[in-house]
MOPAC internal coordinates of N, CA, C and O (Angstrom, degrees):
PM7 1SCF
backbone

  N    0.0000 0     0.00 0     0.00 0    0    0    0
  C    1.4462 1     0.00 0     0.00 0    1    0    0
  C    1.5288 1   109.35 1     0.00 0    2    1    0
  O    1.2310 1   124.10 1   -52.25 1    3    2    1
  N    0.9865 1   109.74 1   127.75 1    3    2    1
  C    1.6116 1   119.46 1   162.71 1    5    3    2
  C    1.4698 1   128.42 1   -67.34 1    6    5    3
  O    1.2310 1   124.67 1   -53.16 1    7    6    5
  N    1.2300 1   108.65 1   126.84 1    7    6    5
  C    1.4785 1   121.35 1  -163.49 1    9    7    6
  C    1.7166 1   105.69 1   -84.85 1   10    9    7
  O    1.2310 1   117.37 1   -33.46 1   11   10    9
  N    1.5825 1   122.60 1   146.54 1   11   10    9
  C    1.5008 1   114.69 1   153.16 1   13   11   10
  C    1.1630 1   128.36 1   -31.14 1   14   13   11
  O    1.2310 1   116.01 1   122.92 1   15   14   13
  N    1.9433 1   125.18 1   -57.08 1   15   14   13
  C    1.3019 1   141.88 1   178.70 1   17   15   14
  C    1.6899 1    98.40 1   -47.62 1   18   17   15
  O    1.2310 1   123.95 1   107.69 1   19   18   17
  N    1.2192 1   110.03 1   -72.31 1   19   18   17
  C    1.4891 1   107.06 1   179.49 1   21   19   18
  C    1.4210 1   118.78 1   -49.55 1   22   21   19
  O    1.2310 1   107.79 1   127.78 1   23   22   21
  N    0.9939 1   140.39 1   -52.22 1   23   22   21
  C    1.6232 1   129.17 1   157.41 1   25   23   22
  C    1.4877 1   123.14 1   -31.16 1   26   25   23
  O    1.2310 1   126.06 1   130.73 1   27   26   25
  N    1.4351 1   105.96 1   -49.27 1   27   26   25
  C    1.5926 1   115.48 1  -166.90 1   29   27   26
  C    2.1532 1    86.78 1   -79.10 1   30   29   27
  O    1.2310 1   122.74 1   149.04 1   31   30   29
  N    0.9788 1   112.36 1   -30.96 1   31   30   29
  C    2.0412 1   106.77 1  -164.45 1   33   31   30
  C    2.0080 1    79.88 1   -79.94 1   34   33   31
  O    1.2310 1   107.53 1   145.79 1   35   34   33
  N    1.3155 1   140.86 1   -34.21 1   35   34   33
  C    1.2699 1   134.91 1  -162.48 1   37   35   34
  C    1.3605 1    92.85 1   -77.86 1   38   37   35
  O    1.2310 1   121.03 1   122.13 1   39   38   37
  N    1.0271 1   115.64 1   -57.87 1   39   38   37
  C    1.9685 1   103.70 1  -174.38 1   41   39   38
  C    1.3871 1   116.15 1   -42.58 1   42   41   39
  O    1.2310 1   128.16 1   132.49 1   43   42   41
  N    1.7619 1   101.90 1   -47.51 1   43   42   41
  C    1.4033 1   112.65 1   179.72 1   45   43   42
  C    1.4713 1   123.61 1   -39.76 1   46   45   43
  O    1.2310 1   127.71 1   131.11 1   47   46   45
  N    1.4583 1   102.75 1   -48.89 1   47   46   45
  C    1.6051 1   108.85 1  -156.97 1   49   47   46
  C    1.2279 1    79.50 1   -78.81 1   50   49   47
  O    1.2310 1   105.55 1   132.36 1   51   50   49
  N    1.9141 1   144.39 1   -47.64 1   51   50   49
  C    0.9675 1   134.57 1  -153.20 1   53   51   50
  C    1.9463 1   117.81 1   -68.43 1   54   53   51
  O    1.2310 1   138.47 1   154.69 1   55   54   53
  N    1.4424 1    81.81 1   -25.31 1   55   54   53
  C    1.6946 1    96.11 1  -171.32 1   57   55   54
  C    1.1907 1   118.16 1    84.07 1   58   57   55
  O    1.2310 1   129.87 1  -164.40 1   59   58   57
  N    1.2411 1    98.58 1    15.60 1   59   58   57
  C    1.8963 1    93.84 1   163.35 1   61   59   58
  C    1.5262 1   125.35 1  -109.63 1   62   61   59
  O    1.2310 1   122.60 1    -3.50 1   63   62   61
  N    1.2925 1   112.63 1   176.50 1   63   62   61
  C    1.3926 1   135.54 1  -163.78 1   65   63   62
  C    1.1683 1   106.02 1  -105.85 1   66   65   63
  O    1.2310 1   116.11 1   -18.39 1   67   66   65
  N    1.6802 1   124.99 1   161.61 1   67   66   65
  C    1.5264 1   129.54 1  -157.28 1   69   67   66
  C    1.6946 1    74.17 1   -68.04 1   70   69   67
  O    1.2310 1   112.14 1   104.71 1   71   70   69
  N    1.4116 1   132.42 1   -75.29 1   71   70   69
  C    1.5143 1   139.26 1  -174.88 1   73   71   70
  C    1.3597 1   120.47 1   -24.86 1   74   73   71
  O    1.2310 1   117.90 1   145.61 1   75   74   73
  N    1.7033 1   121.60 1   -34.39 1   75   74   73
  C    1.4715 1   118.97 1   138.49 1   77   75   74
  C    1.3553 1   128.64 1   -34.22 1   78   77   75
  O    1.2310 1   128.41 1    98.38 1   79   78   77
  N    1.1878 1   101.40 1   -81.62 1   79   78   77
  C    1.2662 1   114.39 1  -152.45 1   81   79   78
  C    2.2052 1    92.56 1   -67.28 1   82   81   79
  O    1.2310 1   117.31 1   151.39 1   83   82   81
  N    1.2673 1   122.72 1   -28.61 1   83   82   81
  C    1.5567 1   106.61 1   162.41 1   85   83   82
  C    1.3513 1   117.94 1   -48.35 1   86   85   83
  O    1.2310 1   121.92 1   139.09 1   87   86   85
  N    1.5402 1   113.93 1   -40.91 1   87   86   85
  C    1.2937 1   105.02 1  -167.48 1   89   87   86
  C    1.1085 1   112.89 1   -92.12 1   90   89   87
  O    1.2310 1   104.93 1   162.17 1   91   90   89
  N    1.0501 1   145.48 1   -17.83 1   91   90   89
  C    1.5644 1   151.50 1   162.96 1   93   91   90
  C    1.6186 1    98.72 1   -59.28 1   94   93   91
  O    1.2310 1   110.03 1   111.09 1   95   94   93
  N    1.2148 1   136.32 1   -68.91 1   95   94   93
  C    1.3012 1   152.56 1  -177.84 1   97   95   94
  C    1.6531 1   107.59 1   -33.14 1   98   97   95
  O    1.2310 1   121.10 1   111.35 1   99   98   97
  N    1.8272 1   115.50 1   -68.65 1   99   98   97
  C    1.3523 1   108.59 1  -147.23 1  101   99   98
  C    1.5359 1    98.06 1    87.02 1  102  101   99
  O    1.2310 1   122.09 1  -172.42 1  103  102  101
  N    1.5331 1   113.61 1     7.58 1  103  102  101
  C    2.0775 1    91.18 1   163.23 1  105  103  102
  C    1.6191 1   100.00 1  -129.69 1  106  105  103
  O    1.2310 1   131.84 1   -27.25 1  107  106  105
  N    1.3787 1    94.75 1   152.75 1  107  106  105
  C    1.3582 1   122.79 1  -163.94 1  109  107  106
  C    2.2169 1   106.66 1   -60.45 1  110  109  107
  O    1.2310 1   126.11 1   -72.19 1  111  110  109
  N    1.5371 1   105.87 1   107.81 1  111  110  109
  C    1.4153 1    77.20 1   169.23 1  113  111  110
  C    1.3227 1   127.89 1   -60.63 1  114  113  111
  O    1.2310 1   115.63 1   151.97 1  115  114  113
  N    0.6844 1   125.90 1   -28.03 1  115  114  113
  C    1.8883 1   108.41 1   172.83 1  117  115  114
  C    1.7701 1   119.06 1   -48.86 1  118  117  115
  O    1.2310 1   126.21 1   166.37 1  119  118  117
  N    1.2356 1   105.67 1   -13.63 1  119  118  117
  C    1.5652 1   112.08 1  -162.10 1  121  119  118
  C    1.9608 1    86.99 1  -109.53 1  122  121  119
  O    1.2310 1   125.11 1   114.10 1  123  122  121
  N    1.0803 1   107.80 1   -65.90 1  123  122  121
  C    1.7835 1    92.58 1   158.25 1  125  123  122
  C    1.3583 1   137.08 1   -45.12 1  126  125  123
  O    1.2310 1   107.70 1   161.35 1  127  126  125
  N    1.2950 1   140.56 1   -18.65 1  127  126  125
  C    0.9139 1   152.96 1   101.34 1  129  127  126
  C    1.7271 1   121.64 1     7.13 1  130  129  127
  O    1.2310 1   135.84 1    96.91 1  131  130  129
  N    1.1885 1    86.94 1   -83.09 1  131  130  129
  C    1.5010 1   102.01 1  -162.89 1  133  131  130
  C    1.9008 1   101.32 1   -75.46 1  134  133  131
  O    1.2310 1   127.74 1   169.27 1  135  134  133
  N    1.1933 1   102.70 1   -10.73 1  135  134  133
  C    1.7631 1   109.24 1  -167.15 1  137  135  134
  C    1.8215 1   101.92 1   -81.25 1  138  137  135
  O    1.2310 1   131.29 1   137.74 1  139  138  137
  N    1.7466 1    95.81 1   -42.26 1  139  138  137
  C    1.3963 1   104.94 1  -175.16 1  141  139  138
  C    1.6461 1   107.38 1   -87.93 1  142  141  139
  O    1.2310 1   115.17 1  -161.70 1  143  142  141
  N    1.4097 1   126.77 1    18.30 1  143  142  141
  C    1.5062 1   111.13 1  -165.34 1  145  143  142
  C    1.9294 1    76.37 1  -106.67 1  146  145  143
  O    1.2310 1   112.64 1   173.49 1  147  146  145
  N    0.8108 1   131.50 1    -6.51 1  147  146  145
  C    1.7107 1   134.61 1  -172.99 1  149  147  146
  C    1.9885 1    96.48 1   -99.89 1  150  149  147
  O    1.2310 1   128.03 1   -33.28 1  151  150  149
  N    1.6234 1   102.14 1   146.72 1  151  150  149
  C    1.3523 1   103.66 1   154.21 1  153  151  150
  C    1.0367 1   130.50 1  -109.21 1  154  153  151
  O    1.2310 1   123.86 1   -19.38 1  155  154  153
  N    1.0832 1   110.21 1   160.62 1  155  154  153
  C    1.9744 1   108.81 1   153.84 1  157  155  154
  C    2.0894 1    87.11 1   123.56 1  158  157  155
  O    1.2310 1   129.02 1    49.81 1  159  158  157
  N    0.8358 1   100.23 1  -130.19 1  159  158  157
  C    1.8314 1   116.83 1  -163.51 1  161  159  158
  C    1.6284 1    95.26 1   -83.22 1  162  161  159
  O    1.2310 1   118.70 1   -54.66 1  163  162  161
  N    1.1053 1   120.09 1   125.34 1  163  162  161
  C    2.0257 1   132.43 1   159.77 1  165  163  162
  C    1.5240 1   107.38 1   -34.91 1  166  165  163
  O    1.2310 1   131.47 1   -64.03 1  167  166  165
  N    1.1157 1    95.46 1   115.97 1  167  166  165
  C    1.9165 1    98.01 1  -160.15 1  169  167  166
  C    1.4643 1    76.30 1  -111.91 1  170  169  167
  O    1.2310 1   121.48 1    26.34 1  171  170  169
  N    1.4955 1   114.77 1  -153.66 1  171  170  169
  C    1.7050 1   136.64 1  -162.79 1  173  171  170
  C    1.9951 1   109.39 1    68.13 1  174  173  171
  O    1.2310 1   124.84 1    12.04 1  175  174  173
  N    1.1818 1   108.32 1  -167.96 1  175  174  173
  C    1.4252 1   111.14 1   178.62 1  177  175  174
  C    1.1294 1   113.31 1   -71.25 1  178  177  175
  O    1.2310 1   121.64 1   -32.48 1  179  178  177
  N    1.7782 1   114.46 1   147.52 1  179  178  177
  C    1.2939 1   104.99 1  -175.48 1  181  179  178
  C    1.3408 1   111.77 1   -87.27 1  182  181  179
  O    1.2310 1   109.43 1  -169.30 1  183  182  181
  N    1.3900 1   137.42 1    10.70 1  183  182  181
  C    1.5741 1   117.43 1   145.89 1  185  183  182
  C    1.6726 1   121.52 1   -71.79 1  186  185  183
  O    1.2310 1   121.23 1   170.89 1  187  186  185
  N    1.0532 1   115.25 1    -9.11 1  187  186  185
  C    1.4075 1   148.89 1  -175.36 1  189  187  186
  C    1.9945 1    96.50 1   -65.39 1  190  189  187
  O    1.2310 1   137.72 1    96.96 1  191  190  189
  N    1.2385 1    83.27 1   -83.04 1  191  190  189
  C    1.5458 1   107.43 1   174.80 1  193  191  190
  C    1.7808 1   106.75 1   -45.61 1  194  193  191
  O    1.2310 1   122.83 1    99.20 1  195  194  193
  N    1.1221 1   112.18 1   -80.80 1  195  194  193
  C    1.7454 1   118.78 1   169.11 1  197  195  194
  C    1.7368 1   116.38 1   -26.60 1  198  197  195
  O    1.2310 1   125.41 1   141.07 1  199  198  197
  N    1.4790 1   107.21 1   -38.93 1  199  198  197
  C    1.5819 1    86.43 1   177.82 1  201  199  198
  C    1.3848 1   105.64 1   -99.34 1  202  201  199
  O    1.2310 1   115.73 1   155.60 1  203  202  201
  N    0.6392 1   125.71 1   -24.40 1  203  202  201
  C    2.0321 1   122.05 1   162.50 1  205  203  202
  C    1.5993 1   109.82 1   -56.66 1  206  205  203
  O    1.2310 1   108.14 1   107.99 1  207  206  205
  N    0.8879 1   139.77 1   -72.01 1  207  206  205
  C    1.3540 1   146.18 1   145.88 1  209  207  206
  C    1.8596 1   115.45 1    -5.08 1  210  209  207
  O    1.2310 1   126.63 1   135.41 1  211  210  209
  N    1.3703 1   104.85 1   -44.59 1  211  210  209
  C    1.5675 1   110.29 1  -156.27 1  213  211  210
  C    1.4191 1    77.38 1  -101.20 1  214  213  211
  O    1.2310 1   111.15 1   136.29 1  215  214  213
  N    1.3830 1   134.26 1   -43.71 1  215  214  213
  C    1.2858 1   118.47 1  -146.40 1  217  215  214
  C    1.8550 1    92.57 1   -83.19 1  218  217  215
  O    1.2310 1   120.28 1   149.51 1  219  218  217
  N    1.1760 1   117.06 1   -30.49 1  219  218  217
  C    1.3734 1   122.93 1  -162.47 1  221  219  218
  C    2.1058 1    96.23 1   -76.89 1  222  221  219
  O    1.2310 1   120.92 1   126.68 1  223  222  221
  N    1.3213 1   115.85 1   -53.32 1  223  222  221
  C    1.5293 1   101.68 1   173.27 1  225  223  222
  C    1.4391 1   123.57 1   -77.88 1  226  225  223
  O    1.2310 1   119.33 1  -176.56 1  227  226  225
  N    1.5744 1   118.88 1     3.44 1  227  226  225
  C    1.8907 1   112.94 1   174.13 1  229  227  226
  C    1.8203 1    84.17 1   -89.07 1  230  229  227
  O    1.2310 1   108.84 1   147.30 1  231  230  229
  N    1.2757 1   138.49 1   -32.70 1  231  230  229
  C    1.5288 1   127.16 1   169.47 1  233  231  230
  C    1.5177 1   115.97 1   -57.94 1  234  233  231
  O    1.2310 1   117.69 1   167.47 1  235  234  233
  N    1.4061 1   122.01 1   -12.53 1  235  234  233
  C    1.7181 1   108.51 1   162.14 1  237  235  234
  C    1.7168 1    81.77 1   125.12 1  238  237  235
  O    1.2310 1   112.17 1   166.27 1  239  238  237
  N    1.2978 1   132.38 1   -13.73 1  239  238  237
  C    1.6032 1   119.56 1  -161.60 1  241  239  238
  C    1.6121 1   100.49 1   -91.19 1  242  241  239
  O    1.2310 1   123.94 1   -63.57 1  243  242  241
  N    1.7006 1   110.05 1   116.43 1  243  242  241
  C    1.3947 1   127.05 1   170.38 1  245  243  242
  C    1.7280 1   118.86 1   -76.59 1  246  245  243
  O    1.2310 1   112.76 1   -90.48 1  247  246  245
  N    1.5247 1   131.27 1    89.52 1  247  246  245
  C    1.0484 1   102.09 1   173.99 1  249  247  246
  C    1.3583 1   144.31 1   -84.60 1  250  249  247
  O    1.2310 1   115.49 1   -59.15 1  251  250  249
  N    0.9923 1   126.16 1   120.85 1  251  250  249
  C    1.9334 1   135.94 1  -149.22 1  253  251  250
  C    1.9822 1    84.82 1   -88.71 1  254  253  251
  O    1.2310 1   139.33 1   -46.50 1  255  254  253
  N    1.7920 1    80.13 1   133.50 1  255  254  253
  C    1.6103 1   101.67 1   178.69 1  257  255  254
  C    1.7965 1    94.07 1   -84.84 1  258  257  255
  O    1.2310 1   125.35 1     6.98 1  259  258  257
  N    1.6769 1   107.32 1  -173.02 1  259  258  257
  C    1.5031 1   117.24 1  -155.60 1  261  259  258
  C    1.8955 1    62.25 1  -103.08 1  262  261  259
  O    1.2310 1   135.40 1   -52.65 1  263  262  261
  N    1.5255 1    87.80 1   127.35 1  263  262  261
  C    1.8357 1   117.70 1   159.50 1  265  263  262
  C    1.2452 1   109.46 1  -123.92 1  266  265  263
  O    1.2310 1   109.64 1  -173.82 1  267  266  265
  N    1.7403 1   137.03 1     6.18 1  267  266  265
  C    1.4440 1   108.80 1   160.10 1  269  267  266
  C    1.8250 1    77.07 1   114.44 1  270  269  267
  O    1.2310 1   112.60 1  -172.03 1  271  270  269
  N    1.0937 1   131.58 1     7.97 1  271  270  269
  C    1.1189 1   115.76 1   151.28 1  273  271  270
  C    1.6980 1    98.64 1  -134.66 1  274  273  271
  O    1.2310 1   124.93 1   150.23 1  275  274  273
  N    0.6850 1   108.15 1   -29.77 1  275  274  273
  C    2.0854 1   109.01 1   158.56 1  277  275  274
  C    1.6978 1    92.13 1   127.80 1  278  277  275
  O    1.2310 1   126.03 1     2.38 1  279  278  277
  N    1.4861 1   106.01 1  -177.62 1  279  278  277
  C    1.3828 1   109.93 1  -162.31 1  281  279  278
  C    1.3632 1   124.01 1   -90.79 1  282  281  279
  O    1.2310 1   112.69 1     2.68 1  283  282  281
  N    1.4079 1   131.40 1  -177.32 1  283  282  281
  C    1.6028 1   107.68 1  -151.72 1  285  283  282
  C    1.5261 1    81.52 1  -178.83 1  286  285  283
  O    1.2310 1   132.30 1    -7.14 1  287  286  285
  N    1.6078 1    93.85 1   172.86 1  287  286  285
  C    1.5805 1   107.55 1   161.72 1  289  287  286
  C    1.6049 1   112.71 1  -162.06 1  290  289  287
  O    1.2310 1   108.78 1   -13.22 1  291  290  289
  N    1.2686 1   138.61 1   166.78 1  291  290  289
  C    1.4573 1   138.07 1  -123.52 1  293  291  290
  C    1.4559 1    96.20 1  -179.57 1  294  293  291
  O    1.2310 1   125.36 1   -30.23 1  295  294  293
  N    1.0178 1   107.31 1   149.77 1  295  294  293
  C    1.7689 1   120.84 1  -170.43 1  297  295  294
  C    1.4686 1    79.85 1  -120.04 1  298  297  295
  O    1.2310 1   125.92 1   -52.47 1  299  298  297
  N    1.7895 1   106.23 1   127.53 1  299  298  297
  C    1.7919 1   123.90 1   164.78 1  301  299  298
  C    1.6856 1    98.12 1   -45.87 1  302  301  299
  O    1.2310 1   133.35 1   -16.45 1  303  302  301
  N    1.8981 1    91.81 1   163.55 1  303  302  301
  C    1.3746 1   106.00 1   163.49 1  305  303  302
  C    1.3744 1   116.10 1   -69.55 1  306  305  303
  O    1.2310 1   117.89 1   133.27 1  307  306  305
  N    1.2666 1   121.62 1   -46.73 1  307  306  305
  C    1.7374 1   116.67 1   173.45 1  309  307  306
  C    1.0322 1   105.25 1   -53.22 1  310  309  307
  O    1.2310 1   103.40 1   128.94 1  311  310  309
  N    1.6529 1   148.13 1   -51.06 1  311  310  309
  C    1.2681 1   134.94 1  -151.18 1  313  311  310
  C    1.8381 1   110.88 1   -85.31 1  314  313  311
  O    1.2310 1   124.86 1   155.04 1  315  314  313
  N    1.7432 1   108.28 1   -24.96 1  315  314  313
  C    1.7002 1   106.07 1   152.39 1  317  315  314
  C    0.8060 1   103.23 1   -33.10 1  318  317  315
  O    1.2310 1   118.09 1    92.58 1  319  318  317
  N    1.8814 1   121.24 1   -87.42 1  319  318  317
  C    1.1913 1   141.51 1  -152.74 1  321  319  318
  C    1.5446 1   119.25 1   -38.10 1  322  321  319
  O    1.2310 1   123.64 1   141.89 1  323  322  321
  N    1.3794 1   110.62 1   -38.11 1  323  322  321
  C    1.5415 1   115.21 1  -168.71 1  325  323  322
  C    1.7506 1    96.04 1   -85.98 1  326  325  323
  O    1.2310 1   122.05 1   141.98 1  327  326  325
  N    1.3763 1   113.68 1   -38.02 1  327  326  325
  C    1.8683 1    91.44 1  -172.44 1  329  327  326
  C    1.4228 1   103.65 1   -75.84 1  330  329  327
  O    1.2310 1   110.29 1   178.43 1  331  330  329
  N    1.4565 1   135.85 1    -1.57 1  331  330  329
  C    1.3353 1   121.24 1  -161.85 1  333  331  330
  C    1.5559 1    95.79 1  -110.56 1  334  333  331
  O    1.2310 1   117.30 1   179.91 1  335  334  333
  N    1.5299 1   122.74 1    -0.09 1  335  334  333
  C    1.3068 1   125.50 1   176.78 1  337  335  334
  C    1.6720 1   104.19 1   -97.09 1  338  337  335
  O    1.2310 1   120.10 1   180.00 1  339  338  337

């Protein structure tokens, strides 16, 4: 499951704004908003969850499960490659 923190660190690396990531998505910023003002695991409906999720890893963002240093997320090697070209 994907965490809030990890959503909010995926925009980051991506450089987008809650208003990004609505429009990329198909979800309402007001409902992103309100998803990220909560912690812990991406709550709301799980079609809700699925297109935030889908829309955030077809943009290059890998999210890394808890391995004993806790959970995370990482922009692919192709998707470096393409913003630095």
């Amino acid at each position: 499951m994907v965490s809030i923190r990890q959503v909010k660190a995926a925009r980051a690396l991506l450089g987008w704004s809650q208003s990004d990531l609505a429009e990329h998505s198909g979800v309402s910023e007001p409902t992103i908003a309100r998803l990220e003002a909560a912690d812990g695991e991406l709550g709301g409906r799980g079609d809700t969850v699925r297109k935030i999720q889908m829309t955030l890893e077809t943009s290059g963002i890998e999210f890394i499960d808890e391995n004993g240093g806790g959970p995370g997320v990482r922009l692919n090697r192709a998707t470096k490659k393409r913003v630095r070209d």
